[in-house]
N, CA, C and O atoms as a GROMACS GRO file, in nm:
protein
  400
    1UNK      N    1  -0.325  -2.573  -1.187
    1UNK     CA    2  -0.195  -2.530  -1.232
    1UNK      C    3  -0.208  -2.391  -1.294
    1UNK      O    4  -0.306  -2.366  -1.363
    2UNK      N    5  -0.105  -2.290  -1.270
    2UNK     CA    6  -0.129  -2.189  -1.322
    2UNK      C    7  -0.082  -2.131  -1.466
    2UNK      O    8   0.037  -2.150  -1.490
    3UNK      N    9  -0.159  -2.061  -1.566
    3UNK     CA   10  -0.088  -2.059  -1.651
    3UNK      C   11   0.062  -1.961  -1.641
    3UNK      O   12   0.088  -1.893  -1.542
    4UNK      N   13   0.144  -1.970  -1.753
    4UNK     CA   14   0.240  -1.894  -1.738
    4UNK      C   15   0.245  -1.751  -1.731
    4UNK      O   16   0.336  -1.692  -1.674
    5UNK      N   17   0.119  -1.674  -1.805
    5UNK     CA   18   0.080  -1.511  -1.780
    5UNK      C   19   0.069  -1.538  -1.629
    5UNK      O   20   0.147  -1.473  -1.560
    6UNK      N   21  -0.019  -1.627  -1.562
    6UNK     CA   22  -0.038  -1.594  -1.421
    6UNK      C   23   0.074  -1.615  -1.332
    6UNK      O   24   0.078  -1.559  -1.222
    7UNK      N   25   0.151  -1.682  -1.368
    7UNK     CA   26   0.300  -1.687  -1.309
    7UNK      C   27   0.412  -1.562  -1.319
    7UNK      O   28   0.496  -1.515  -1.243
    8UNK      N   29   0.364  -1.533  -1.462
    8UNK     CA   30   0.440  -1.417  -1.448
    8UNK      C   31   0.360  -1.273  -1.405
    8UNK      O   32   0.434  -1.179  -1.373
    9UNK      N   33   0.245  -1.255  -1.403
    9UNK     CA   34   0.204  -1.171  -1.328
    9UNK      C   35   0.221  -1.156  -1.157
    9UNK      O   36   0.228  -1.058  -1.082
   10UNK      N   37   0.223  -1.284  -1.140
   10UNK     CA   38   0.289  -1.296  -0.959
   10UNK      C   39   0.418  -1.261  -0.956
   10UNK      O   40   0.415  -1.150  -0.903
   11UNK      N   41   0.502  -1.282  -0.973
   11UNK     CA   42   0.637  -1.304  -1.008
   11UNK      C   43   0.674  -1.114  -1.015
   11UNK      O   44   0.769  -1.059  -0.959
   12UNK      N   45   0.578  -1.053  -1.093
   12UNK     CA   46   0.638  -0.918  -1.138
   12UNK      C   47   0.528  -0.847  -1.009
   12UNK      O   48   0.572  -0.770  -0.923
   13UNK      N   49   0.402  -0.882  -1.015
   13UNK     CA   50   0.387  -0.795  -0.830
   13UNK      C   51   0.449  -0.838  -0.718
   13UNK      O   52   0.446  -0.761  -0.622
   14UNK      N   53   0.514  -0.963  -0.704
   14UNK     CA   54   0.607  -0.958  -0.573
   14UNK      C   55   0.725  -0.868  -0.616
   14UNK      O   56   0.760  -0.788  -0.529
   15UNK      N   57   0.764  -0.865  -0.683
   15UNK     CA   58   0.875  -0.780  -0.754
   15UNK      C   59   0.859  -0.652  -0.760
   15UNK      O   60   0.967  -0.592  -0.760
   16UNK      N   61   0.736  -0.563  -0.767
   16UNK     CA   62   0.727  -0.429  -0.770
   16UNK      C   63   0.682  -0.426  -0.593
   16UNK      O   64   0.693  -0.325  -0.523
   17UNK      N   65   0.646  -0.519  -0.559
   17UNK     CA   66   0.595  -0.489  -0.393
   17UNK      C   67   0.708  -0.477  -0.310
   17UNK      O   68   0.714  -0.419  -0.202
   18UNK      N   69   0.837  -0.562  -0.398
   18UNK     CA   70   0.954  -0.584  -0.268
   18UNK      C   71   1.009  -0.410  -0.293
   18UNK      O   72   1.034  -0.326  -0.206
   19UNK      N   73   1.014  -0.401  -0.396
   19UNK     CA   74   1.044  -0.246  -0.461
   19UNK      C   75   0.994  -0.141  -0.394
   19UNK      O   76   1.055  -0.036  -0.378
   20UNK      N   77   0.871  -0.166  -0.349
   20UNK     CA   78   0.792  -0.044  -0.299
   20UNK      C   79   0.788  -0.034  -0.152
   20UNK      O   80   0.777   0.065  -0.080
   21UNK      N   81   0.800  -0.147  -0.127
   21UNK     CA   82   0.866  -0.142   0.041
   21UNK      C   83   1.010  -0.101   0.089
   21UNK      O   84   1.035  -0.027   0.183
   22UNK      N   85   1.108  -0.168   0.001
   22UNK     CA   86   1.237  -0.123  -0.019
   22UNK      C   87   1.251   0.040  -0.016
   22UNK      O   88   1.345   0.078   0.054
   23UNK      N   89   1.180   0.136  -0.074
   23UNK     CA   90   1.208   0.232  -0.121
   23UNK      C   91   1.167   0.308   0.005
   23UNK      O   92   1.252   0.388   0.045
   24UNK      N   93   1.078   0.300   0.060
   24UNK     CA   94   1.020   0.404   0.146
   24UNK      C   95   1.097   0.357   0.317
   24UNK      O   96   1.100   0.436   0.411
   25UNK      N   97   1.149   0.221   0.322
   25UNK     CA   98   1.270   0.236   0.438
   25UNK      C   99   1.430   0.282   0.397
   25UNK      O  100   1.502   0.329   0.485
   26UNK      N  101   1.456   0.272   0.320
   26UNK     CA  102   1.580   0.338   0.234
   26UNK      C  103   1.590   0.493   0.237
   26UNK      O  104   1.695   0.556   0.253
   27UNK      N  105   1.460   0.550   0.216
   27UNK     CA  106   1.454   0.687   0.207
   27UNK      C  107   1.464   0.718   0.381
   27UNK      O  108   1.544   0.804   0.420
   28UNK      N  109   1.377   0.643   0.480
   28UNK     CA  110   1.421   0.710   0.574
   28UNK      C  111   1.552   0.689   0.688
   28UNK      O  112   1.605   0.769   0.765
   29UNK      N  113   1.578   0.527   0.658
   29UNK     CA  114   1.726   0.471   0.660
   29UNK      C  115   1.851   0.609   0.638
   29UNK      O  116   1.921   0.674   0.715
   30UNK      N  117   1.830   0.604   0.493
   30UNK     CA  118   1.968   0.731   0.464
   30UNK      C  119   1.916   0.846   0.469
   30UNK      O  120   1.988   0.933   0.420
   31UNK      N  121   1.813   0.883   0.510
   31UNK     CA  122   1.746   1.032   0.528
   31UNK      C  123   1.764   1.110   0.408
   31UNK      O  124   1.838   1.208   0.400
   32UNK      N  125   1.672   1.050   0.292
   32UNK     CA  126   1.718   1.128   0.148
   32UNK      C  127   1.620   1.186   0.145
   32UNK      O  128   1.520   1.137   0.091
   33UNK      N  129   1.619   1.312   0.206
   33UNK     CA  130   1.490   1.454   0.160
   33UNK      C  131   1.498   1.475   0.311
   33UNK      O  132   1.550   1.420   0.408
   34UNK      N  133   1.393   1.621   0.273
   34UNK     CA  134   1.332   1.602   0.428
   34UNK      C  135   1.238   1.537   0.482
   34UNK      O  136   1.216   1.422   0.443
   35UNK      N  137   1.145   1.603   0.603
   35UNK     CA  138   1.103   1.503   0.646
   35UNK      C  139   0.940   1.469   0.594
   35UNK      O  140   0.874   1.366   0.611
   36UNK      N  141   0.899   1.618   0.515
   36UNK     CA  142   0.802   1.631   0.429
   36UNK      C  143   0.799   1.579   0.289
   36UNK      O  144   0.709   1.552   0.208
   37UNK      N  145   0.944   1.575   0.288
   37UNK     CA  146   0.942   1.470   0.126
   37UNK      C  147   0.965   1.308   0.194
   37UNK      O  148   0.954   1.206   0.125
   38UNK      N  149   0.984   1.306   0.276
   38UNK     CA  150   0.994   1.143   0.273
   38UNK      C  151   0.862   1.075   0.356
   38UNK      O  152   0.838   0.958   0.385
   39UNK      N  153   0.806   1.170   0.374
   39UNK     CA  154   0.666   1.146   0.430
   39UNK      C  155   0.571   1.117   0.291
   39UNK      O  156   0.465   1.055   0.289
   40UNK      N  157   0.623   1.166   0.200
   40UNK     CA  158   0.543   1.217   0.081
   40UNK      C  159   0.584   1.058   0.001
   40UNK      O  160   0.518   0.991  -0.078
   41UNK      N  161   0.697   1.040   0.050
   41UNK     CA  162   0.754   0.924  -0.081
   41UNK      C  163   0.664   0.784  -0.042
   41UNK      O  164   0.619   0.696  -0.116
   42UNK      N  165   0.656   0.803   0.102
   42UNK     CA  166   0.586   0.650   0.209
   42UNK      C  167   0.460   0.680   0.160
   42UNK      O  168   0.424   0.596   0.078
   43UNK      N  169   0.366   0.785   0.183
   43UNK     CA  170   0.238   0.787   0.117
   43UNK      C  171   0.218   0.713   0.008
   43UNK      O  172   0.145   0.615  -0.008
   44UNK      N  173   0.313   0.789  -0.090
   44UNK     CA  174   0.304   0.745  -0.217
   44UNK      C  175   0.302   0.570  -0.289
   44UNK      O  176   0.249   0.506  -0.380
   45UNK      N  177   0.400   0.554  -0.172
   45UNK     CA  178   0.475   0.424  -0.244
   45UNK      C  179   0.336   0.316  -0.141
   45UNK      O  180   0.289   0.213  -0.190
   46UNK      N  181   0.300   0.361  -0.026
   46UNK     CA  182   0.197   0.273   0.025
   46UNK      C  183   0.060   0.276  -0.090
   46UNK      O  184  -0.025   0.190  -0.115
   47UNK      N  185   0.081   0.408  -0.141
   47UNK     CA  186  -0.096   0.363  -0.267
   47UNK      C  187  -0.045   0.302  -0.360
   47UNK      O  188  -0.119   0.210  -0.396
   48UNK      N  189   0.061   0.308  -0.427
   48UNK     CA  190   0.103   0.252  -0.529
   48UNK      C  191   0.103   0.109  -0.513
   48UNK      O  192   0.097   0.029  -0.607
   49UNK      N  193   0.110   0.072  -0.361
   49UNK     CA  194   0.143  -0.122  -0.344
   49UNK      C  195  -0.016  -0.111  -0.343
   49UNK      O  196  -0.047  -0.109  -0.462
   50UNK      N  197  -0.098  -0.105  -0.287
   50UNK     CA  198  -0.220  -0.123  -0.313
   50UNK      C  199  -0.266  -0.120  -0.428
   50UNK      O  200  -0.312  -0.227  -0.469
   51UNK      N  201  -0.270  -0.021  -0.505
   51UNK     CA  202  -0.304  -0.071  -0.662
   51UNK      C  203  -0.206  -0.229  -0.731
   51UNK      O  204  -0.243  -0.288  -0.832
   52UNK      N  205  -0.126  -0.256  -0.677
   52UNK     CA  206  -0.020  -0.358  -0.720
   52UNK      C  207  -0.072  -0.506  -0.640
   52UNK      O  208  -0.056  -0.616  -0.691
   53UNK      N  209  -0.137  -0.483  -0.509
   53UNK     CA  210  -0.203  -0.582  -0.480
   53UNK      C  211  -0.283  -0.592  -0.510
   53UNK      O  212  -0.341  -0.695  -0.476
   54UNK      N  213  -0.361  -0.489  -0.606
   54UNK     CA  214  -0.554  -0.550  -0.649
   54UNK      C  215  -0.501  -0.580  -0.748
   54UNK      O  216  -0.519  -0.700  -0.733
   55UNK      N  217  -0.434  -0.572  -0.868
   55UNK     CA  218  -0.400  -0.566  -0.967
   55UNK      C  219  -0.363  -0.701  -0.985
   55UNK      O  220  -0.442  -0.793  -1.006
   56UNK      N  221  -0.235  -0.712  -0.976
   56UNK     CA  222  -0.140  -0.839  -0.965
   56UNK      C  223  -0.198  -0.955  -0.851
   56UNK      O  224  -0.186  -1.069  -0.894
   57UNK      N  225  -0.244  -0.948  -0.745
   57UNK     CA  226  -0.288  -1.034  -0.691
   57UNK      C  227  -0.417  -1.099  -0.687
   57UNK      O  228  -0.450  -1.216  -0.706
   58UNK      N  229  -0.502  -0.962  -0.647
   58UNK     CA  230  -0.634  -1.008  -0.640
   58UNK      C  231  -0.717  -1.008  -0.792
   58UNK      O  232  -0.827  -1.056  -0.822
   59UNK      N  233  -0.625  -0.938  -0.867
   59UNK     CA  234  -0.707  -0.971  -1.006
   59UNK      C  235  -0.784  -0.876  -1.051
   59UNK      O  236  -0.836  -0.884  -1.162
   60UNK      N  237  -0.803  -0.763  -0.960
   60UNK     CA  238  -0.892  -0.656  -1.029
   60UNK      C  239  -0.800  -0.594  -1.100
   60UNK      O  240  -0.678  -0.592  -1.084
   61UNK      N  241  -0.885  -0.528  -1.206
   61UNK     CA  242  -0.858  -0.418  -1.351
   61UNK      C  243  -0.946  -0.308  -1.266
   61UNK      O  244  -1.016  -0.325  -1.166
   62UNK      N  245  -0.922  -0.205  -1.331
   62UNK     CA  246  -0.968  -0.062  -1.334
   62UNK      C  247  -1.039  -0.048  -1.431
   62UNK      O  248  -1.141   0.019  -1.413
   63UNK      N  249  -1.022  -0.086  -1.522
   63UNK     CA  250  -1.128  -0.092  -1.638
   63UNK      C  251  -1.292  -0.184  -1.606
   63UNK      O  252  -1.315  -0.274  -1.525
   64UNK      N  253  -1.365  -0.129  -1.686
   64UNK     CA  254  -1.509  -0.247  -1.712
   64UNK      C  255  -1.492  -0.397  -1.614
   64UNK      O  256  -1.425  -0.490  -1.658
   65UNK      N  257  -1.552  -0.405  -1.493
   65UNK     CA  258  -1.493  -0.525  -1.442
   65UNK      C  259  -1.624  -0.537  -1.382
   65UNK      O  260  -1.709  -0.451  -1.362
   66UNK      N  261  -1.623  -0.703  -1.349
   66UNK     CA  262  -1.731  -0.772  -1.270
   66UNK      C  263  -1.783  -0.710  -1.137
   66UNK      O  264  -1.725  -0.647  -1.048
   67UNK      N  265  -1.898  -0.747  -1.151
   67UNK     CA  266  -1.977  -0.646  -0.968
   67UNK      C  267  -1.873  -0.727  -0.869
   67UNK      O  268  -1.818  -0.659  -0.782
   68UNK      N  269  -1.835  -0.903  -0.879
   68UNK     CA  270  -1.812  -0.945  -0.812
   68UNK      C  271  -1.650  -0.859  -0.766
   68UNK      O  272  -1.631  -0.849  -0.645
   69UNK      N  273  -1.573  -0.819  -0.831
   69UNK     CA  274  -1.466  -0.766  -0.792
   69UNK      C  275  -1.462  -0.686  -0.715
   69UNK      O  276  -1.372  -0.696  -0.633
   70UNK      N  277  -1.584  -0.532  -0.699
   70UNK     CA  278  -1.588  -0.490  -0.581
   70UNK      C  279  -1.581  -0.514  -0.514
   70UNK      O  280  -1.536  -0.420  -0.449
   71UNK      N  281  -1.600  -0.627  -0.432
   71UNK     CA  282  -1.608  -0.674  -0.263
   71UNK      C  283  -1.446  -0.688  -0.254
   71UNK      O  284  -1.407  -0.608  -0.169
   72UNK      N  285  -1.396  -0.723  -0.280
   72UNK     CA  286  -1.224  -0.694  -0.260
   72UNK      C  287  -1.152  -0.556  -0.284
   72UNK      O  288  -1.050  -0.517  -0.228
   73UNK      N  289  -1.221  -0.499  -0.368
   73UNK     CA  290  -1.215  -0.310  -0.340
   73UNK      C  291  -1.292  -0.277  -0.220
   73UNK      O  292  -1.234  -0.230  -0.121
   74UNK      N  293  -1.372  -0.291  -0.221
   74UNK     CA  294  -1.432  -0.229  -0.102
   74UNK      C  295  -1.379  -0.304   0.051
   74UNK      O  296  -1.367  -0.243   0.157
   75UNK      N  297  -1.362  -0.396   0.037
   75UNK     CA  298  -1.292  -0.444   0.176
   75UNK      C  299  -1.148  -0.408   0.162
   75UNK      O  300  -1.090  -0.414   0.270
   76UNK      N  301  -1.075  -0.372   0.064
   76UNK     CA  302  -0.914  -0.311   0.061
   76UNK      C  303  -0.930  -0.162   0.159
   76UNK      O  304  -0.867  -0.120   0.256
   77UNK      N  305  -1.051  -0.107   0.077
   77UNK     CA  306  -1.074   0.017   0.154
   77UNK      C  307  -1.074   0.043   0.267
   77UNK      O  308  -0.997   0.120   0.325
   78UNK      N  309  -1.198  -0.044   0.329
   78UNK     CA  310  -1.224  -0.065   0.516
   78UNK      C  311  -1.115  -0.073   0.557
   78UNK      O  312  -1.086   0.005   0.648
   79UNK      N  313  -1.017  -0.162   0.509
   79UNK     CA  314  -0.921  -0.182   0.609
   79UNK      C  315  -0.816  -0.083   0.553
   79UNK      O  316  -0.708  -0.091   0.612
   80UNK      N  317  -0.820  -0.009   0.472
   80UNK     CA  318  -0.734   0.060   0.459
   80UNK      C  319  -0.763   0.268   0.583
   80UNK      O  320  -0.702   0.360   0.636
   81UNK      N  321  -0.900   0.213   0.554
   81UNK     CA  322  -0.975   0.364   0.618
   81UNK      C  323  -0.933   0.327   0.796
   81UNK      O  324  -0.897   0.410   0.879
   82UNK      N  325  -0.956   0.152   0.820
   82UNK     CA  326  -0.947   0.124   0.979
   82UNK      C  327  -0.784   0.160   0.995
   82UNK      O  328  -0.743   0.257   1.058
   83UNK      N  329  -0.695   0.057   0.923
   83UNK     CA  330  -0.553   0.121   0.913
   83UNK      C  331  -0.508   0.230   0.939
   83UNK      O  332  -0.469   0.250   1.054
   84UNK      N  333  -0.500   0.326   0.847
   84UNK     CA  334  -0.445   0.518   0.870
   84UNK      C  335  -0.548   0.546   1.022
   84UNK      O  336  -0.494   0.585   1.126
   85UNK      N  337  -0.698   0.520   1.016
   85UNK     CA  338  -0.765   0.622   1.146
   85UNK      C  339  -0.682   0.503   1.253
   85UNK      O  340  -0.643   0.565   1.352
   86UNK      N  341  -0.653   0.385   1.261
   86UNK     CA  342  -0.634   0.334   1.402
   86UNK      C  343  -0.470   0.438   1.426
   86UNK      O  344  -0.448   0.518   1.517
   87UNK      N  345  -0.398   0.409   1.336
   87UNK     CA  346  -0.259   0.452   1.362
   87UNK      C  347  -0.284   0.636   1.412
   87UNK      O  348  -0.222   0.681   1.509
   88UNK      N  349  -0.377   0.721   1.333
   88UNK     CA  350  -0.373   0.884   1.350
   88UNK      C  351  -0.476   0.852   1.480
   88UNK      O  352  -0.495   0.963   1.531
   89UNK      N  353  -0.531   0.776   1.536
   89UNK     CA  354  -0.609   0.784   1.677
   89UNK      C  355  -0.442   0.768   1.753
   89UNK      O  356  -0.374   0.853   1.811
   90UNK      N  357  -0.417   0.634   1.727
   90UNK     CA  358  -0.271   0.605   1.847
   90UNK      C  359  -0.158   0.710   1.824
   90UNK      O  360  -0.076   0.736   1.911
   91UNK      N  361  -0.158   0.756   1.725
   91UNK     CA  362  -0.066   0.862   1.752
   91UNK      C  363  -0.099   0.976   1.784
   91UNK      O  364  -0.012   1.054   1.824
   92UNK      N  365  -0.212   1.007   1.777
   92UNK     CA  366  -0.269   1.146   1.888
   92UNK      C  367  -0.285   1.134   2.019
   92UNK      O  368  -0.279   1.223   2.104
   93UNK      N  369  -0.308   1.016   2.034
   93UNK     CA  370  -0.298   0.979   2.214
   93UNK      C  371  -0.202   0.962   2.259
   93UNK      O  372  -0.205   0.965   2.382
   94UNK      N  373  -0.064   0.937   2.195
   94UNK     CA  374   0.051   0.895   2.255
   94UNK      C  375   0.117   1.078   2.261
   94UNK      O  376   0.198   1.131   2.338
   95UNK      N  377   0.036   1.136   2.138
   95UNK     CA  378   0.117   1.327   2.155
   95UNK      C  379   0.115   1.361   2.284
   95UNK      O  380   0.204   1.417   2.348
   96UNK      N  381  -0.045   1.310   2.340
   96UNK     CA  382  -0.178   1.381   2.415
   96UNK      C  383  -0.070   1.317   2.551
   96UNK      O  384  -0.032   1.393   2.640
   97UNK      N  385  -0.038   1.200   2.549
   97UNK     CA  386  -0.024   1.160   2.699
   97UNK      C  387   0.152   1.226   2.708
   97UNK      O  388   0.215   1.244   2.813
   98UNK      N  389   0.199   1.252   2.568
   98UNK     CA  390   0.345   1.287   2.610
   98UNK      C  391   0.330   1.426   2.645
   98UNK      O  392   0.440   1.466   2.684
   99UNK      N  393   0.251   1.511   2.648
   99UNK     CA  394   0.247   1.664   2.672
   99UNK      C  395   0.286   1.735   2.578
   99UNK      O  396   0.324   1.850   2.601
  100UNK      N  397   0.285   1.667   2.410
  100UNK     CA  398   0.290   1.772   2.329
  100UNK      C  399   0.202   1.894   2.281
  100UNK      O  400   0.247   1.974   2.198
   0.00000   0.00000   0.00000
């Protein structure tokens, strides 16, 4: 059973996650900036949910923390490094085959 801090720590990262997803289709939904600021806002708001999923979910602090917590930093990473390079590979091949 969980205690009630841990309930409410779930409770407030699904809550800043729905927030942070919300925000960066909204911005390009109503086209609020250009296309360098709303590129800038999706960056942003994608690191910000990541710190909100180690945090609130998986339990890591930034502060003084167990060796064991790395392995969930460091595997956030991999897949965060495989993530951005798979998408900037497929979108250079799709420039490459459109003749840009």
């Amino acid at each position: 059973m969980k205690s009630n801090s841990e309930s409410k720590d779930t409770v407030v990262g699904f809550l800043l996650a729905l927030v942070l997803t919300a925000v960066p289709f909204l911005a390009v939904l109503y086209k609020l900036g250009s296309r360098e600021a709303i590129t800038a806002v999706i960056a942003a708001s994608a690191i910000v949910q990541i710190l909100v999923h180690l945090r609130f979910f998986l339990g890591i602090r930034l502060r003084k923390s167990a060796p064991e917590n790395l392995y969930p930093l460091l595997f956030a990473v991999v897949l965060l490094v495989i993530m951005v390079g798979g998408t900037l590979w497929v979108m250079a091949n799709m420039s490459y085959r459109m003749g840009h």
